[in-house]
LUMFINU-586547 format. One record per residue: residue number from 1; residue in one letter; x, y negated, z of N, C-alpha, C in turn. Coordinates in steps of 0.05 Angstrom, whole numbers, plus 5000, padded with zeros to 4 digits. Example, Ala and Ser with C-alpha at 12.3 -4.5 7.8 and 13.67 -1.06 7.14 Angstrom:
LUMFINU-586547
- 1:A:5264:5114:5156:5246:5090:5156:5264:5066:5156
- 2:S:5257:5045:5142:5273:5021:5143:5258:4999:5157
This chain:
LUMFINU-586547
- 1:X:7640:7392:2531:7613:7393:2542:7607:7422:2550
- 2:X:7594:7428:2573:7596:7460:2581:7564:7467:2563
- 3:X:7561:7485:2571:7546:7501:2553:7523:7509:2569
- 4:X:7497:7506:2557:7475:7496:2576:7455:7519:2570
- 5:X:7432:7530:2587:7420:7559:2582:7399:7542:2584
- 6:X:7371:7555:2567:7348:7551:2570:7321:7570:2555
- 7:X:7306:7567:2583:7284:7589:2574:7272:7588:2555
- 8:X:7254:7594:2534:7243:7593:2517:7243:7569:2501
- 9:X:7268:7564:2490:7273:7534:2483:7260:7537:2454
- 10:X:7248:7516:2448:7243:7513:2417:7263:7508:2394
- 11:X:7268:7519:2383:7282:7519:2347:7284:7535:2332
- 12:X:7286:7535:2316:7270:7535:2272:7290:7564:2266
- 13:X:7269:7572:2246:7281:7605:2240:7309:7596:2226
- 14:X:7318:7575:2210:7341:7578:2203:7363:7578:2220
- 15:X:7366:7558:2254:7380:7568:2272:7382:7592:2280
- 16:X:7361:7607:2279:7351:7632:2288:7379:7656:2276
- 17:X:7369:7655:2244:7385:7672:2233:7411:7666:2228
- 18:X:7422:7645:2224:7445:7632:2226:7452:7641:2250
- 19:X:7444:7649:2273:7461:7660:2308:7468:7678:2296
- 20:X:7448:7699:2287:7448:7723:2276:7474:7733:2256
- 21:X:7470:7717:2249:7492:7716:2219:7521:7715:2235
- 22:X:7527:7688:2243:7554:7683:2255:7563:7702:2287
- 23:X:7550:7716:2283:7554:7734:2309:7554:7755:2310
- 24:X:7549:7770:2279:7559:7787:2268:7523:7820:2273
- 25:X:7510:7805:2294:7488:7819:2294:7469:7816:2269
- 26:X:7467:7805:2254:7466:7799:2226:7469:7819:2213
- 27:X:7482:7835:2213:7491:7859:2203:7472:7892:2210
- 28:X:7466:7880:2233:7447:7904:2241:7418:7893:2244
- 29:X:7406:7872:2233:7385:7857:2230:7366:7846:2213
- 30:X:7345:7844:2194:7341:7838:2171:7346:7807:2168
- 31:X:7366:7798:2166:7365:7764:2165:7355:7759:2131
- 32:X:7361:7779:2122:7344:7758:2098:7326:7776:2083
- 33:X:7303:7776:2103:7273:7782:2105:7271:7758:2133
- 34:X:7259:7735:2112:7247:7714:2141:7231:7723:2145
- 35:X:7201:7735:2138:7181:7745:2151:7183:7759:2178
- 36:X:7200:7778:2167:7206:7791:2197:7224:7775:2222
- 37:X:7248:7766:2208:7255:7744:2233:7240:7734:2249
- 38:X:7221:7715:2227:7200:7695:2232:7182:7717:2260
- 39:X:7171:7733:2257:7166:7755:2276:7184:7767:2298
- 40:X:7199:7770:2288:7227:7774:2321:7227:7744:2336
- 41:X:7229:7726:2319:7229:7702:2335:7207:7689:2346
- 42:X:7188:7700:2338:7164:7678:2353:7147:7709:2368
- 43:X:7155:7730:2366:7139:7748:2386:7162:7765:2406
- 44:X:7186:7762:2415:7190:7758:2442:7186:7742:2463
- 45:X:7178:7755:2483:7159:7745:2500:7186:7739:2527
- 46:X:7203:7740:2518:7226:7731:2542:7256:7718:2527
- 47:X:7258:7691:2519:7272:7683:2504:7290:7672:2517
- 48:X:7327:7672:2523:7340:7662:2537:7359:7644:2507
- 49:X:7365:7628:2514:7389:7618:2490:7401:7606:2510
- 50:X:7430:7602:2490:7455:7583:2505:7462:7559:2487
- 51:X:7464:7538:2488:7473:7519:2474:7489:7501:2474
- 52:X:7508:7490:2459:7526:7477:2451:7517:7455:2450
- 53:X:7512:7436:2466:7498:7407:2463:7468:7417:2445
- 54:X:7466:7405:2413:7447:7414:2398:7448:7433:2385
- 55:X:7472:7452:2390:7474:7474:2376:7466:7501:2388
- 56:X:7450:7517:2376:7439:7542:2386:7474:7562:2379
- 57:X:7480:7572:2408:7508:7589:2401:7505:7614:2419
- 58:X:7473:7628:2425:7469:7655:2437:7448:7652:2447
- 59:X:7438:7678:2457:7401:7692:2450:7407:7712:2460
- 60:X:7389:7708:2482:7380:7738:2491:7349:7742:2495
- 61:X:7343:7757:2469:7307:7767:2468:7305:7785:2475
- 62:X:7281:7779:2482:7273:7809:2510:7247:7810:2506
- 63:X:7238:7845:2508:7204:7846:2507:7210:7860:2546
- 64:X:7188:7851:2548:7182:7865:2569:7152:7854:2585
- 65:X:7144:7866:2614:7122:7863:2627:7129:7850:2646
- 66:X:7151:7843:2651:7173:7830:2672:7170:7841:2696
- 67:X:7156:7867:2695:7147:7873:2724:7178:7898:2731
- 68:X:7170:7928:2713:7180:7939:2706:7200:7950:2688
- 69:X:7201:7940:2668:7221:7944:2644:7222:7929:2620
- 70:X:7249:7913:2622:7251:7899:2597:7274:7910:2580
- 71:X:7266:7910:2558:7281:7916:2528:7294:7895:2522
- 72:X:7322:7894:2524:7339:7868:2513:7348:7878:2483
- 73:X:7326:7866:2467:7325:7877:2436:7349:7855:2421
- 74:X:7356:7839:2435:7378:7825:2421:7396:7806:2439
- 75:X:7421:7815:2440:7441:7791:2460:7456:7786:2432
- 76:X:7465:7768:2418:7478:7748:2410:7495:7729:2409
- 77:X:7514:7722:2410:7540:7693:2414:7551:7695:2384
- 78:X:7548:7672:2379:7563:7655:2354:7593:7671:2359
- 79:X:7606:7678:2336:7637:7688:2345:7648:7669:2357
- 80:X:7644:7644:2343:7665:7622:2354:7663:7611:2380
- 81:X:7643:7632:2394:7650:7622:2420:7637:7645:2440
- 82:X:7648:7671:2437:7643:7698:2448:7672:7701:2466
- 83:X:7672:7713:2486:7696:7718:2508:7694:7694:2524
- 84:X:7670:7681:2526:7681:7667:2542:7656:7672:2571
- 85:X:7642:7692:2570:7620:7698:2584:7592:7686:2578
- 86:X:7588:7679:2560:7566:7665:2554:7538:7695:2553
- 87:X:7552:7715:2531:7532:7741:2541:7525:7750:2562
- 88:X:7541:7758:2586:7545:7752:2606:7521:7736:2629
- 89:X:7520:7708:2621:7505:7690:2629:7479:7696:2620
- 90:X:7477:7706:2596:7451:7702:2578:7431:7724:2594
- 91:X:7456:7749:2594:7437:7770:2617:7430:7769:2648
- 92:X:7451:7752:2656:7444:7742:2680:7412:7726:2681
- 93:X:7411:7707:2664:7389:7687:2662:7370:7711:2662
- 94:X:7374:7721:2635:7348:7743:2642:7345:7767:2662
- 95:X:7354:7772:2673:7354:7779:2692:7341:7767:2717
- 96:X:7347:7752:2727:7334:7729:2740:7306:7723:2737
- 97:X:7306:7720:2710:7269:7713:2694:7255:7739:2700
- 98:X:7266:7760:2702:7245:7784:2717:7242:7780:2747
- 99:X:7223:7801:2752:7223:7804:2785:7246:7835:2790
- 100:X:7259:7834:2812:7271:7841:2828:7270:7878:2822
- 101:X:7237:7887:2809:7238:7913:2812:7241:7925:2785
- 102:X:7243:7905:2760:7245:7908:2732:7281:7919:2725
- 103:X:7275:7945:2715:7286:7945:2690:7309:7940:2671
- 104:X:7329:7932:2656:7331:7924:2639:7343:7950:2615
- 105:X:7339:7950:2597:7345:7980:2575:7361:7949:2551
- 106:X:7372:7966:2539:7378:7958:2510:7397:7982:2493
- 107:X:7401:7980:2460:7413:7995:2449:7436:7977:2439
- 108:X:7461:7993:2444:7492:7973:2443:7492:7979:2409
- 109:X:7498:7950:2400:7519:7957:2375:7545:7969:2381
- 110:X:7562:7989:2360:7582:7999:2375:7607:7983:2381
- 111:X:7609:7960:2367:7630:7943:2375:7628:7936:2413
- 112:X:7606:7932:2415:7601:7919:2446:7598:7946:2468
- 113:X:7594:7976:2461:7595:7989:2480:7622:7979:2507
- 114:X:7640:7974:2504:7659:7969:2522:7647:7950:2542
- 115:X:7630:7930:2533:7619:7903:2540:7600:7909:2566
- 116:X:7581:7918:2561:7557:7928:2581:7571:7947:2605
- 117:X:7582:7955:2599:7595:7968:2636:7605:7944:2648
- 118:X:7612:7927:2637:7631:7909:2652:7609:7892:2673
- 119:X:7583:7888:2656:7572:7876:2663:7549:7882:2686
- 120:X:7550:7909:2688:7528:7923:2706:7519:7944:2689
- 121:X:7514:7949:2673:7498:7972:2660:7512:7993:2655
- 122:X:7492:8013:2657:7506:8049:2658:7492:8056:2637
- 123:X:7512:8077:2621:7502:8085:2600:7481:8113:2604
- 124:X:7463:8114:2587:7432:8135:2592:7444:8154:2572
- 125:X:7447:8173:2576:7444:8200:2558:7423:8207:2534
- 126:X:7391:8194:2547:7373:8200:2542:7354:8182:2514
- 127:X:7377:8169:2507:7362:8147:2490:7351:8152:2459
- 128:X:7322:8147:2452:7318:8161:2429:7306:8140:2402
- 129:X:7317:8137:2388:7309:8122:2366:7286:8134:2342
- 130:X:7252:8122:2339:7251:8128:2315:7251:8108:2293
- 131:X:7270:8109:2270:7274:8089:2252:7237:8080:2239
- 132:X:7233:8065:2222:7213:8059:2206:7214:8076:2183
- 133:X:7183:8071:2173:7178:8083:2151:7191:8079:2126
C-alpha cells in the first residue's frame, strides 16, 4: 500500500510520541513530558504527516505565517521506513502549503545534516539558539 500524506490529520498524543520515539527524534525531544508534547502537538499551526494505511510513520510541524517564514520545528520518519523519501515528500507538502514567497528555516539534528542539501536547503552561518530556563 503506498504511503499517503495529509494536512492536518487528526491523531492522539500517544501516536504522536511513539513517531518521535521510533525515529530516533525522541532523543532530542521531551517525549516523556506529555504536557509539553501535548503542546508541540496541538499548537503547530502547519501539520504535514505521512501514513502507512492507519499508521502515523512521519511529521512535518511547522510554525509559521505562511506568508514569509516557516520554522520546520520537526521532520520525523519512523526508522522502519526512512530512505525511502518520505522526508523528502513531507517537505515538499509543506512547502506547497506555503505561498510561493515564504521561507523555510529549521535546525538539523546532526545525524541528518547530509540530508537537507540534498533536498534544497543551504546551510546559514548565522543561526542562534537560546536554550530555556
Amino acid at each position: 500500500m503506498p504511503i499517503t500524506y495529509q494536512r492536518d490529520a487528526q491523531f492522539d498524543l500517544d501516536q504522536f510520541i511513539e513517531l518521535y520515539r521510533v525515529s530516533t527524534l525522541g532523543e532530542r525531544r521531551p517525549v516523556e513530558n506529555r504536557d509539553v508534547m501535548q503542546a508541540m502537538m496541538e499548537h503547530g499551526n502547519l501539520t504535514i504527516t505521512a501514513w502507512d494505511a492507519e499508521k502515523l510513520v512521519g511529521i512535518a510541524r511547522t510554525l509559521t505565517d505562511f506568508a514569509y517564514v516557516a520554522y520546520l520545528a520537526d521532520l520525523a520518519v519512523h526508522a522502519d521506513y526512512q530512505k525511502r523519501g518520505i522526508g523528502a515528500k513531507l517537505v515538499e507538502e509543506t512547502r506547497a502549503a506555503l505561498e510561493p514567497t515564504c521561507f523555510i528555516t529549521l535546525l538539523s539534528a546532526p545525524a541528518a545534516n547530509d540530508f537537507y542539501p540534498k533536498i534544497g536547503f543551504e546551510q546559514h552561518p548565522r543561526a542562534w539558539v537560546m536554550n530555556p530556563k
